[in-house]
MIKE-990135 format. One record per atom (N, C-alpha, C, O): x, y, z; residue number from 1; residue in three letters. Coordinates in Angstrom, 1 decimal. Example, Ala and Ser with C-alpha at 12.3 -4.5 7.8 and 13.67 -1.06 7.14 Angstrom:
2
<atom east="13.2" north="-5.7" up="7.8" pos="1" code="ALA"/>
<atom east="12.3" north="-4.5" up="7.8" pos="1" code="ALA"/>
<atom east="13.2" north="-3.3" up="7.8" pos="1" code="ALA"/>
<atom east="14.2" north="-3.3" up="8.5" pos="1" code="ALA"/>
<atom east="12.8" north="-2.2" up="7.1" pos="2" code="SER"/>
<atom east="13.7" north="-1.1" up="7.1" pos="2" code="SER"/>
<atom east="12.9" north="0.0" up="7.9" pos="2" code="SER"/>
<atom east="13.4" north="1.1" up="8.0" pos="2" code="SER"/>
//
This chain:
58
<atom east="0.8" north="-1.2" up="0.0" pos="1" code="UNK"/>
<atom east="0.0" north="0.0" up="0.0" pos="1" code="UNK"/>
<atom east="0.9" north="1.2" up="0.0" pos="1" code="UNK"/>
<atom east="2.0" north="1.4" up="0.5" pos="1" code="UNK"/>
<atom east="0.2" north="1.9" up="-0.5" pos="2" code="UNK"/>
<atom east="0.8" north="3.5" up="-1.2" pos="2" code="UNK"/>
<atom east="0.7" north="4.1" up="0.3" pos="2" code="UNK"/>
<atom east="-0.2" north="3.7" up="1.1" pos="2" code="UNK"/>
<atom east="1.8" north="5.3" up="0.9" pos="3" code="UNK"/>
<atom east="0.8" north="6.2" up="1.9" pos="3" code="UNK"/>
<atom east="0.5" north="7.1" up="1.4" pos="3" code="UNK"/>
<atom east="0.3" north="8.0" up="2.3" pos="3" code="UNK"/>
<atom east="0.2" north="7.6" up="0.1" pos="4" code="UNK"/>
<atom east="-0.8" north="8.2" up="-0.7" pos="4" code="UNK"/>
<atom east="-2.3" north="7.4" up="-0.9" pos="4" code="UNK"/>
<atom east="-3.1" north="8.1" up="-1.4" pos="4" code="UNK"/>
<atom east="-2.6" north="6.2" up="-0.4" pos="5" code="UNK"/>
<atom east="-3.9" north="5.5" up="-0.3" pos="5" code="UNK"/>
<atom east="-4.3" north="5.7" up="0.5" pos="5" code="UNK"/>
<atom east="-5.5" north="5.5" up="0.3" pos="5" code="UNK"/>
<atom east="-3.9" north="6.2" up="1.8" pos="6" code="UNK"/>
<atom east="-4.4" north="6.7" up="3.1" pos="6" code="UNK"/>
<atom east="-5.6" north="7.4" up="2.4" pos="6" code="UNK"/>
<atom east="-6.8" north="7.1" up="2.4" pos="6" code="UNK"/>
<atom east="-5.1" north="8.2" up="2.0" pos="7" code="UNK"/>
<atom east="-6.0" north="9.2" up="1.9" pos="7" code="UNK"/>
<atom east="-7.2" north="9.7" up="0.5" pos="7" code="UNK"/>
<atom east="-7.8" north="10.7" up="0.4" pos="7" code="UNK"/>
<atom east="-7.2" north="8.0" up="-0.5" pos="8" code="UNK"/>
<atom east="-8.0" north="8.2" up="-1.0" pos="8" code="UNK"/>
<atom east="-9.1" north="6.9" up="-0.8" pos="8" code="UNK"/>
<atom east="-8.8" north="5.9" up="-0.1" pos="8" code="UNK"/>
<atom east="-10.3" north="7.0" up="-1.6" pos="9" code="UNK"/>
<atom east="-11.8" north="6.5" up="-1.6" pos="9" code="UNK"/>
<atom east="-11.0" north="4.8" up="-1.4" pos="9" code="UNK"/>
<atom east="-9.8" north="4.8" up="-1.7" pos="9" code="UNK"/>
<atom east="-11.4" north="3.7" up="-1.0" pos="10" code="UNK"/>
<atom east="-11.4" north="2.5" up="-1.1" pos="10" code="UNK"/>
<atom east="-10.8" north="2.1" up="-2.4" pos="10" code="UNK"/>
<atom east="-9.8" north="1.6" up="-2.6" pos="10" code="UNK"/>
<atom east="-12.1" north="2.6" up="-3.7" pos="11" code="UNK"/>
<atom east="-12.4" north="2.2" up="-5.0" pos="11" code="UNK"/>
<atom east="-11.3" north="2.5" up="-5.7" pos="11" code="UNK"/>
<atom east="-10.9" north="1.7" up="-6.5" pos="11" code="UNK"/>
<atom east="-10.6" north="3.7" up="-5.5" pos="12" code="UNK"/>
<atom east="-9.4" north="4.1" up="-6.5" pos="12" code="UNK"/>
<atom east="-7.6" north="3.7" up="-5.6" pos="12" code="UNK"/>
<atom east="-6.6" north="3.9" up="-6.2" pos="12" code="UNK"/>
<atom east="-7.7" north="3.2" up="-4.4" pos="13" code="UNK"/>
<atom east="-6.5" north="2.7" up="-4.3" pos="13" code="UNK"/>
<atom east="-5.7" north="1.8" up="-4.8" pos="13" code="UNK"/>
<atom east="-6.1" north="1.1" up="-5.6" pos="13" code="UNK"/>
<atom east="-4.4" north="1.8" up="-4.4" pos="14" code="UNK"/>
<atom east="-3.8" north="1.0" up="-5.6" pos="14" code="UNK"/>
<atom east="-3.5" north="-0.3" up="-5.8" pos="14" code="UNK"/>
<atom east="-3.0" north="-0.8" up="-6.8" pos="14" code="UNK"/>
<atom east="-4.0" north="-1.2" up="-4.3" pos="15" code="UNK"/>
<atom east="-4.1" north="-2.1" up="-4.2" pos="15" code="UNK"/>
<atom east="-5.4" north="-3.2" up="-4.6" pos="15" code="UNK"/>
<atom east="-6.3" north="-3.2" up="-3.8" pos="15" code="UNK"/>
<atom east="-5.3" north="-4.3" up="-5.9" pos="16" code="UNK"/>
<atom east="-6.9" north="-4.4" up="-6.5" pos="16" code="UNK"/>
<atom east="-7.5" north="-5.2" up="-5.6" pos="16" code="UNK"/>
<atom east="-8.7" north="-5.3" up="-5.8" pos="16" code="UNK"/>
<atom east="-7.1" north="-5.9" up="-4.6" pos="17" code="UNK"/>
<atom east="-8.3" north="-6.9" up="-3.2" pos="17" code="UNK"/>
<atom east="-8.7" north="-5.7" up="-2.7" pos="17" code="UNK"/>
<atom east="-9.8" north="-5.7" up="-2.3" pos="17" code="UNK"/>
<atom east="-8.0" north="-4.4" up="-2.4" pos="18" code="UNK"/>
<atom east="-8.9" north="-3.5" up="-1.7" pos="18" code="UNK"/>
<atom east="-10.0" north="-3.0" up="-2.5" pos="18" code="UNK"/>
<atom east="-11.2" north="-3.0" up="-2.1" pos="18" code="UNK"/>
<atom east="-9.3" north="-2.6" up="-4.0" pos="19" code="UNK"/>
<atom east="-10.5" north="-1.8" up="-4.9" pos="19" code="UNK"/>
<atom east="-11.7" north="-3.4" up="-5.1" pos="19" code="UNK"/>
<atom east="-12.8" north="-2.9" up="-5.0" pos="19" code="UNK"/>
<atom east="-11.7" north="-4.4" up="-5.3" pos="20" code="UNK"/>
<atom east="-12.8" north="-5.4" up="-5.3" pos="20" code="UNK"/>
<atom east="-13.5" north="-5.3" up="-3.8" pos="20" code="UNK"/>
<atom east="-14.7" north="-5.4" up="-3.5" pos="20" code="UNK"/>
<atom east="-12.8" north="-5.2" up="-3.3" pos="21" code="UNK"/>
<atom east="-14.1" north="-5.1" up="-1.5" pos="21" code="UNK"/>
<atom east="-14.5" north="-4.1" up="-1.7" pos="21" code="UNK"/>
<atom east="-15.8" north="-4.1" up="-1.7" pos="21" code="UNK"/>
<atom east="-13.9" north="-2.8" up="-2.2" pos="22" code="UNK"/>
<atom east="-14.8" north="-1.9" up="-2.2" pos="22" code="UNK"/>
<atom east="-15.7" north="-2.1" up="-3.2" pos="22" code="UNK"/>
<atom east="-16.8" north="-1.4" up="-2.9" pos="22" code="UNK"/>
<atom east="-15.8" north="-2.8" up="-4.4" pos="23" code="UNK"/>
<atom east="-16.9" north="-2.8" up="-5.3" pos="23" code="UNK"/>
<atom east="-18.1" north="-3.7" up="-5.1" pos="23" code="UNK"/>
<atom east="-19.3" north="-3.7" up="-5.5" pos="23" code="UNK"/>
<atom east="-17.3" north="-4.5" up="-4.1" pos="24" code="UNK"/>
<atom east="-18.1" north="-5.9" up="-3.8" pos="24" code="UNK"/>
<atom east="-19.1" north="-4.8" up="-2.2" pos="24" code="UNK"/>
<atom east="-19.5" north="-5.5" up="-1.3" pos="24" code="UNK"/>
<atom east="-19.3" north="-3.5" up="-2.2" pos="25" code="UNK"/>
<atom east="-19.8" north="-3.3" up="-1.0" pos="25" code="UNK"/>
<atom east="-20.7" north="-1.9" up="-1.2" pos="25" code="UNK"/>
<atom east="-21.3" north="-1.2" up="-0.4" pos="25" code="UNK"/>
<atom east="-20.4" north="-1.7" up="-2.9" pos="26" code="UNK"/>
<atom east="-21.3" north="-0.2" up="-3.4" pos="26" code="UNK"/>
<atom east="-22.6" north="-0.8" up="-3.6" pos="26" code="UNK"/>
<atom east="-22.8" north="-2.1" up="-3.7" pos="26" code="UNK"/>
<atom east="-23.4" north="0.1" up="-3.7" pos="27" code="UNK"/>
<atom east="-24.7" north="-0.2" up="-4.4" pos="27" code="UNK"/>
<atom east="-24.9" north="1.0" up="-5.5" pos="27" code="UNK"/>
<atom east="-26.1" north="1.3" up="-5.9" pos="27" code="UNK"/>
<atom east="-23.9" north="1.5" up="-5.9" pos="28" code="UNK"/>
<atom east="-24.1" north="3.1" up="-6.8" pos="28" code="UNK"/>
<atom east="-23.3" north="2.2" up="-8.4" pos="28" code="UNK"/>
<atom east="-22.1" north="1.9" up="-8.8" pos="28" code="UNK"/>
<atom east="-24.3" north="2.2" up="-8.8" pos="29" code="UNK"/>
<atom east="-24.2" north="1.5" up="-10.5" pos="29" code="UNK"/>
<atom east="-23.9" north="3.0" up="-11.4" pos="29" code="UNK"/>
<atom east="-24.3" north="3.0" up="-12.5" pos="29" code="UNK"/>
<atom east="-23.3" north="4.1" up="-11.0" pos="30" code="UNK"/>
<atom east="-22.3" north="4.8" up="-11.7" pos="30" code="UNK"/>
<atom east="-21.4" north="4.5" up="-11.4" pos="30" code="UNK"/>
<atom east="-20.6" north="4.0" up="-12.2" pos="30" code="UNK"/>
<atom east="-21.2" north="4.6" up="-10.2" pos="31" code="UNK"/>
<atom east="-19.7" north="4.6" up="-9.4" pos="31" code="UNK"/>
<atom east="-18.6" north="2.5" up="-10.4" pos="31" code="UNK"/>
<atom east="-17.4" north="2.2" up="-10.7" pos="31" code="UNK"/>
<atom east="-20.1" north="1.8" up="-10.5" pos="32" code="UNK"/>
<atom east="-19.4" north="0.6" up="-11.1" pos="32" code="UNK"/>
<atom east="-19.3" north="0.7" up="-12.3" pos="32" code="UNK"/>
<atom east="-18.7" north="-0.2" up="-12.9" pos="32" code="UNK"/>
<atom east="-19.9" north="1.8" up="-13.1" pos="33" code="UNK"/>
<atom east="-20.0" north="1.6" up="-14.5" pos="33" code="UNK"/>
<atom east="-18.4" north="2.4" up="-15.0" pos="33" code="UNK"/>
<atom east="-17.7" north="2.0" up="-16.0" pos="33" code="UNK"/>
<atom east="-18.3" north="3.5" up="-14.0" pos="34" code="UNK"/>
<atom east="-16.7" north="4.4" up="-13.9" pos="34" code="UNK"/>
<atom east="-15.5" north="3.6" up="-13.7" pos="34" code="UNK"/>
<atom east="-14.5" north="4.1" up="-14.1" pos="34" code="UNK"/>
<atom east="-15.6" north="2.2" up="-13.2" pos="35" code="UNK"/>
<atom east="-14.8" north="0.9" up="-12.6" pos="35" code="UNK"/>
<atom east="-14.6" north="0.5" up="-13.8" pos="35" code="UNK"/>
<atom east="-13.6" north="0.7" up="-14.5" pos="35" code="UNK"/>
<atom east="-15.8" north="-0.3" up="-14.2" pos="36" code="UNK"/>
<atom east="-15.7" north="-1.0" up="-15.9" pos="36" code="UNK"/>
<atom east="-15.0" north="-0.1" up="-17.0" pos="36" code="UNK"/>
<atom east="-14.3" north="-0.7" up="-17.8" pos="36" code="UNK"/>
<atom east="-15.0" north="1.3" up="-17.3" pos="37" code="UNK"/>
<atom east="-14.1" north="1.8" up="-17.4" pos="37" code="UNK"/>
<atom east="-13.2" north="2.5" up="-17.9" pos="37" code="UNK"/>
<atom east="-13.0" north="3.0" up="-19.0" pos="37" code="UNK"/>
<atom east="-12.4" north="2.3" up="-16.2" pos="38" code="UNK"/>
<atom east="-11.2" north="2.9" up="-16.1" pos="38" code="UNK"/>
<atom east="-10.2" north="2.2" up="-15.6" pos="38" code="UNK"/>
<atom east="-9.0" north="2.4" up="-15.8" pos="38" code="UNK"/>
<atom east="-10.8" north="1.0" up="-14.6" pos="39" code="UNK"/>
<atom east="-9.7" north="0.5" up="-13.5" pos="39" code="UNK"/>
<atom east="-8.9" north="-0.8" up="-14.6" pos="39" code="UNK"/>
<atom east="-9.3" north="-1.6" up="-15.5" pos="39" code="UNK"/>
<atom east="-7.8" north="-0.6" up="-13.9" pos="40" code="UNK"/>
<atom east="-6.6" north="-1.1" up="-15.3" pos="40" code="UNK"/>
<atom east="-6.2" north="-2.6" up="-15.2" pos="40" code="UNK"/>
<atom east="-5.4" north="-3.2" up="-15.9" pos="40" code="UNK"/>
<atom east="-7.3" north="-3.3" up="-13.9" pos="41" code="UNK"/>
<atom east="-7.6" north="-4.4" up="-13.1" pos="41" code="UNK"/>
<atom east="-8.2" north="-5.3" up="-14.1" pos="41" code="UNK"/>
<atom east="-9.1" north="-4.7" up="-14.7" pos="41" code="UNK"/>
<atom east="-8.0" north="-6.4" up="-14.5" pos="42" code="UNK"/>
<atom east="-9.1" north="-7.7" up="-15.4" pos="42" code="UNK"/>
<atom east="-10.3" north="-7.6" up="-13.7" pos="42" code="UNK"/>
<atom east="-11.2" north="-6.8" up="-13.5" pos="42" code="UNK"/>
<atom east="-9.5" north="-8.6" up="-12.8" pos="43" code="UNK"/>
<atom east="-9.8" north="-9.0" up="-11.3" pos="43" code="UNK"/>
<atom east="-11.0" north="-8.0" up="-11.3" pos="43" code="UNK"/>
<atom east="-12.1" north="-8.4" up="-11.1" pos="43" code="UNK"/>
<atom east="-10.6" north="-6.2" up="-11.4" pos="44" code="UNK"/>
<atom east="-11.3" north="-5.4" up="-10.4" pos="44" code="UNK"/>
<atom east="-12.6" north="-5.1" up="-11.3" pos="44" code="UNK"/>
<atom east="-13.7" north="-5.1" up="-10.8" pos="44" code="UNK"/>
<atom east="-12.3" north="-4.9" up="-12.8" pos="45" code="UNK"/>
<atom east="-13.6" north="-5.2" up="-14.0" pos="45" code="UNK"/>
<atom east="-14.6" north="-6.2" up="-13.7" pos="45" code="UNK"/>
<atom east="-15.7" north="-6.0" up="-13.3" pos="45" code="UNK"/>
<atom east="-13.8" north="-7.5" up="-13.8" pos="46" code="UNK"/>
<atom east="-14.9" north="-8.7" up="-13.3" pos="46" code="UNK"/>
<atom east="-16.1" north="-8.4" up="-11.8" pos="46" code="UNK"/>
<atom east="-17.3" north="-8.5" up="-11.6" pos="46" code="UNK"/>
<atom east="-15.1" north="-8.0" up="-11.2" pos="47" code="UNK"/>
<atom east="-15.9" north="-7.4" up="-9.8" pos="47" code="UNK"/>
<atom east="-17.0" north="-6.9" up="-10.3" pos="47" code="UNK"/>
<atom east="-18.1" north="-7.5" up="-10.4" pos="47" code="UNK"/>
<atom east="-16.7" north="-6.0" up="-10.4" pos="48" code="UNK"/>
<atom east="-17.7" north="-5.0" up="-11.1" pos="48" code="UNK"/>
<atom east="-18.6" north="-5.3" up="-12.1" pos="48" code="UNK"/>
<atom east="-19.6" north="-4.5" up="-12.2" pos="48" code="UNK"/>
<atom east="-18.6" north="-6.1" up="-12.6" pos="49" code="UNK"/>
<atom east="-19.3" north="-6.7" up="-13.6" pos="49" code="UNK"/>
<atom east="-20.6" north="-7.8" up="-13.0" pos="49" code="UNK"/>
<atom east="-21.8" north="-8.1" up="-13.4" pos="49" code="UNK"/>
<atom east="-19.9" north="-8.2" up="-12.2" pos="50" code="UNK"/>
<atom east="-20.6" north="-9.1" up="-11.1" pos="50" code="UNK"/>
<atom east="-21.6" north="-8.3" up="-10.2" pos="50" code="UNK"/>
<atom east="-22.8" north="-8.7" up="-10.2" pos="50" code="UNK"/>
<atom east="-21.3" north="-7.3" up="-9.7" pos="51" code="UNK"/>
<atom east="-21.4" north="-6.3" up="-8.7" pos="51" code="UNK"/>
<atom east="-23.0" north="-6.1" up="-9.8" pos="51" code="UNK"/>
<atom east="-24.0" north="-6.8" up="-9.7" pos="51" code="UNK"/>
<atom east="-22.8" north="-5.4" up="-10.3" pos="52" code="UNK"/>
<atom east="-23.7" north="-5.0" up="-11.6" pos="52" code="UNK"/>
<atom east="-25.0" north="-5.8" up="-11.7" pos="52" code="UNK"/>
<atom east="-26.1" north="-5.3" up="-11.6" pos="52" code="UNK"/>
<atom east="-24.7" north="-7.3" up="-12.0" pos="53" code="UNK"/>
<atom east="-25.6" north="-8.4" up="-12.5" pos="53" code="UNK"/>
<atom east="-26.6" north="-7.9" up="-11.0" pos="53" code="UNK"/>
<atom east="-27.8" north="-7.4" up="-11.1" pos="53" code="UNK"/>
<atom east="-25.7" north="-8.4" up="-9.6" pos="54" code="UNK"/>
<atom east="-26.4" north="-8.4" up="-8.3" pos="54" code="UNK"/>
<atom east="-27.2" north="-7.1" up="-8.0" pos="54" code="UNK"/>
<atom east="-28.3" north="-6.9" up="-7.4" pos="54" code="UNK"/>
<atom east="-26.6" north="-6.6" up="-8.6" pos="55" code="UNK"/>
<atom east="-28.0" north="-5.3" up="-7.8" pos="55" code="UNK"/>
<atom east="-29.3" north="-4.9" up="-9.1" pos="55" code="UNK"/>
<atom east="-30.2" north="-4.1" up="-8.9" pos="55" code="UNK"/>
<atom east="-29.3" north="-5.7" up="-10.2" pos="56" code="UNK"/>
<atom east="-30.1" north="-5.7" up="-10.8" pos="56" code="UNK"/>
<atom east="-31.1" north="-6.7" up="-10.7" pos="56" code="UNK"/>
<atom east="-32.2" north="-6.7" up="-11.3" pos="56" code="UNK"/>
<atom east="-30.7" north="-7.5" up="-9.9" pos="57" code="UNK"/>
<atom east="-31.9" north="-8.7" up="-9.9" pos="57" code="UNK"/>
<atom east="-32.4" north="-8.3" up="-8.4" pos="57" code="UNK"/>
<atom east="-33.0" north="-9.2" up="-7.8" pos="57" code="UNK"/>
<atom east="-32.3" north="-7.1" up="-7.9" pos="58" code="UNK"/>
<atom east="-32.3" north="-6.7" up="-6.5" pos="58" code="UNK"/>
<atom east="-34.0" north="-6.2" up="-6.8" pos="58" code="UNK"/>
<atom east="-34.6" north="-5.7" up="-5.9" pos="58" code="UNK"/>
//
């Protein structure tokens, strides 16, 4: 971990198991659609992709 991560959102740190917990814990389908993208992650896309499916059958 960065100590520049301190101090940002979960979603944009630079570590991708943190940015997947955080995707794995939004319910804001912008915030996942901004993930799909931009994040430079296969891992942190799939997340998100998943993320997506679940809150639509919600």
């Amino acid at each position: 971990m960065k100590f520049s991560d301190l101090f940002l959102p979960k979603i944009v740190r630079s570590d991708p198991k943190v940015r997947i917990n955080a995707v794995n814990q939004t319910s804001d389908a912008a915030l996942l659609q901004q993930v799909l993208k931009n994040d430079k992650s296969d891992e942190v896309r799939e997340a998100a992709v998943q993320r997506l499916k679940e809150l639509e059958q919600v």
